[in-house]
C-alpha positions as CSV (number, residue, x, y, z in Angstrom):
1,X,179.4,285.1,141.3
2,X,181.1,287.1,144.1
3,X,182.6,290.5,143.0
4,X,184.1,292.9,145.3
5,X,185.9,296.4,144.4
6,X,189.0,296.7,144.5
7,X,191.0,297.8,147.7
8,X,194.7,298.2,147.3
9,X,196.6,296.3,149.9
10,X,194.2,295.2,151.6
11,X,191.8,291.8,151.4
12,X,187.9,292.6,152.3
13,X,186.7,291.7,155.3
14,X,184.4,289.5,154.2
15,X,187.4,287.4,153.0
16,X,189.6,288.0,155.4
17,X,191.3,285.0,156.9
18,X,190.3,282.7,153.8
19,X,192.6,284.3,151.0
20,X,195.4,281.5,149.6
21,X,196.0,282.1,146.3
22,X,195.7,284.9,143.5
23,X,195.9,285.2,140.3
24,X,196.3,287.8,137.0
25,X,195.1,287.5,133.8
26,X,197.2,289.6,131.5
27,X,195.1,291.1,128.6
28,X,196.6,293.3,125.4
29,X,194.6,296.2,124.4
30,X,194.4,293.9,120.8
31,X,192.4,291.3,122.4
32,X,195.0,288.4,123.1
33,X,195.3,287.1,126.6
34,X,198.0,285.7,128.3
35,X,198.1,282.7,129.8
36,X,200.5,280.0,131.0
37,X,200.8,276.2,129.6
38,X,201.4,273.8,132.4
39,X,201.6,269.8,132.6
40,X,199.7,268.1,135.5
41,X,200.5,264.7,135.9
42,X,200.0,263.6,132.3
43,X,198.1,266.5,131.3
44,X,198.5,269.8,129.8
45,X,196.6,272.4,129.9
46,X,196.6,276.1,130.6
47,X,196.1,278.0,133.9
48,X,196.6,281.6,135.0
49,X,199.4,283.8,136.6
50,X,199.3,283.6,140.1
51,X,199.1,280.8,143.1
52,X,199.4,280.4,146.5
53,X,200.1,283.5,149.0
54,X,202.8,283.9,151.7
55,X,201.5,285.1,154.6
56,X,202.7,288.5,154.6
57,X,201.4,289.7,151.5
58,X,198.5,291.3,149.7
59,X,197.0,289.5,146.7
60,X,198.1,292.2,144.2
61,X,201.4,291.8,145.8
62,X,201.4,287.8,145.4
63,X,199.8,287.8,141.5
64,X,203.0,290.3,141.1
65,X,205.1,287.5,142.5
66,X,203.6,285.0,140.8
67,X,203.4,286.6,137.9
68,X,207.3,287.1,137.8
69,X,208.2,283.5,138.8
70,X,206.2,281.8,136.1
71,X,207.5,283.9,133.6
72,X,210.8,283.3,134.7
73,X,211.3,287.1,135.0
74,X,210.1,287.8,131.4
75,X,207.3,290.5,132.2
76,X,209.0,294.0,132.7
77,X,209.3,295.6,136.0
78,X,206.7,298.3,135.2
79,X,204.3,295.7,134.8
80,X,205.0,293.8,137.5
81,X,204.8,297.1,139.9
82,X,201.6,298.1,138.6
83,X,200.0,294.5,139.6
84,X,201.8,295.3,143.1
85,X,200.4,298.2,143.3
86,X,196.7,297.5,141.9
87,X,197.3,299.6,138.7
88,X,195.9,298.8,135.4
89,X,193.3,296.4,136.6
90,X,190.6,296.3,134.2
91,X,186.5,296.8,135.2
92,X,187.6,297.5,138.5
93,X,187.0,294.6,140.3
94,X,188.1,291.3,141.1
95,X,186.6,288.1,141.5
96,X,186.7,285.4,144.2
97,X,186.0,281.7,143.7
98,X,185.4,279.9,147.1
99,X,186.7,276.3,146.3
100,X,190.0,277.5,145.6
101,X,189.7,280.5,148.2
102,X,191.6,282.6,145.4
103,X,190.7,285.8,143.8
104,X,191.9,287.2,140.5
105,X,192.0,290.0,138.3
106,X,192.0,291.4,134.7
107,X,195.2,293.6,134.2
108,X,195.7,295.8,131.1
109,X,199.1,294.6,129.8
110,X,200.2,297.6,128.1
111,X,204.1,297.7,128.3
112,X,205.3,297.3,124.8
113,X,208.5,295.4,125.9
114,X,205.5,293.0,127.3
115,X,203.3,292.6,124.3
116,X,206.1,289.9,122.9
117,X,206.7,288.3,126.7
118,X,205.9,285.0,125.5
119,X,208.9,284.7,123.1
120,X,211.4,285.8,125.8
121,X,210.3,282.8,128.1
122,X,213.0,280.3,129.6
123,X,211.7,277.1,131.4
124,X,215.1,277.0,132.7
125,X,214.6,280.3,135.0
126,X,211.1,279.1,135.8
127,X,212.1,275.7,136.9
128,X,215.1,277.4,139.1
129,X,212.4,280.0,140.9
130,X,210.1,277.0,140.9
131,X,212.7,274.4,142.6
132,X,213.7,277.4,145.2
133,X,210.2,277.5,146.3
134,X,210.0,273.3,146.7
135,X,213.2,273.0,148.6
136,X,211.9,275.4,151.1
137,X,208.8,273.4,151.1
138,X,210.4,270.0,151.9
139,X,212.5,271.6,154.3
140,X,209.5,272.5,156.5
141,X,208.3,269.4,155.6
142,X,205.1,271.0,153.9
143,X,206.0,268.5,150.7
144,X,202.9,267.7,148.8
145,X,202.7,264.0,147.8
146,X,200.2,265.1,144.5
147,X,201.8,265.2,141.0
148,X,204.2,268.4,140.5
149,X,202.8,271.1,138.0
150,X,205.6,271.8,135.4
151,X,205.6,274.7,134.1
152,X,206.0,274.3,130.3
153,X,205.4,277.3,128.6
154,X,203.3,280.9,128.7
155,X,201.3,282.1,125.3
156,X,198.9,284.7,124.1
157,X,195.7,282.6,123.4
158,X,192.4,285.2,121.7
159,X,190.0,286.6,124.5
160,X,187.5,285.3,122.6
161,X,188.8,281.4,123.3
162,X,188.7,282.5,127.2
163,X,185.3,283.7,126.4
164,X,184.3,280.6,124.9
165,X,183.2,278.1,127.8
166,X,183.7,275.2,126.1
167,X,187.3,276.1,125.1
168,X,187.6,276.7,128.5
169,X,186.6,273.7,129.7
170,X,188.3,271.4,127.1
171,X,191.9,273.6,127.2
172,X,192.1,274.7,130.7
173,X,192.9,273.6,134.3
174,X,189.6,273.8,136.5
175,X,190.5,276.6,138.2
176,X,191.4,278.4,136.4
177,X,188.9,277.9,134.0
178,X,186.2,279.2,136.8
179,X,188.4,282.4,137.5
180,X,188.5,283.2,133.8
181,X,184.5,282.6,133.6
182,X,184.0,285.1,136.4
183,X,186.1,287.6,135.7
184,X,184.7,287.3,131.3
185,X,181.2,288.7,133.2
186,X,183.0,291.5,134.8
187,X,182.0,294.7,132.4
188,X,179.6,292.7,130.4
């Protein structure tokens, strides 16, 4: 499992030039995770905040952006900044998975106005951020012909599920399931 400390704004060089996506995974200091619920073709599952990076950003700075877009806004701006900014992340590391070429992180979600996010999410604002991002895409003609994820939801699922490989494996995307094993090692 590759680790590296964390360096705020910046992507280690031993990873430079291969960075495409990040990710976040929100946890509450009572144990609950959050994670989103998507639909993948005909399947739904769950995955993490984050996806793939412009090219002029950091990967805090594209897990913030990420993690705004799929909650349609939901998560407060003080949470959202401290993501930007490398604040709050838990065990101090983050964790890189070389299929995907994406690292993530654990970020203590301790906002109050966030511990109830899930309840305050609206597909419609997703699906508008979501459909932005798309139209570009065609435009440019970087359209993907493989099935469009749909964003259907985010929840607070127990640590302990994430924990749990075979949760993992059964409930969540593949990718995300990997990230979430990594980073469960960090601290252990």
């Amino acid at each position: 499992m590759e680790t590296a400390k964390i360096k705020i704004g910046k992507v280690d060089s031993e990873h430079a030039g291969s960075f495409s996506a990040a990710f976040v995974l929100p946890i509450t200091r009572d144990g609950r995770v959050l994670l989103t619920k998507e639909k993948r073709g005909q399947i739904i599952k769950y995955g993490m905040l984050g996806g793939v990076a412009r090219s002029d950003e950091t990967d805090f700075q594209c897990m913030s952006r990420e993690a705004k877009e799929e909650t349609g806004g939901a998560l407060s701006l003080i949470t959202l900044a401290r993501i930007a900014d490398g604040r709050g992340i838990l065990d101090g590391s983050k964790v890189y998975y070389e299929k995907s070429k994406s690292f993530a992180v654990k970020h203590d979600l301790v906002v109050a106005s966030d511990l109830d996010v899930d309840s305050r999410f609206e597909p419609a604002k997703v699906a508008s951020m979501r459909t932005g991002r798309a139209t570009i895409a065609k435009k440019k003609g970087k359209a993907k012909a493989k099935a469009a994820t749909v964003q259907l939801g985010i929840e607070f699922v127990p640590i302990a599920n994430v924990r749990d490989w075979q949760w993992r494996s059964r409930k969540m995307h593949h990718n995300p399931s990997v990230l979430c094993a990594r980073l469960m090692k960090l601290g252990e």
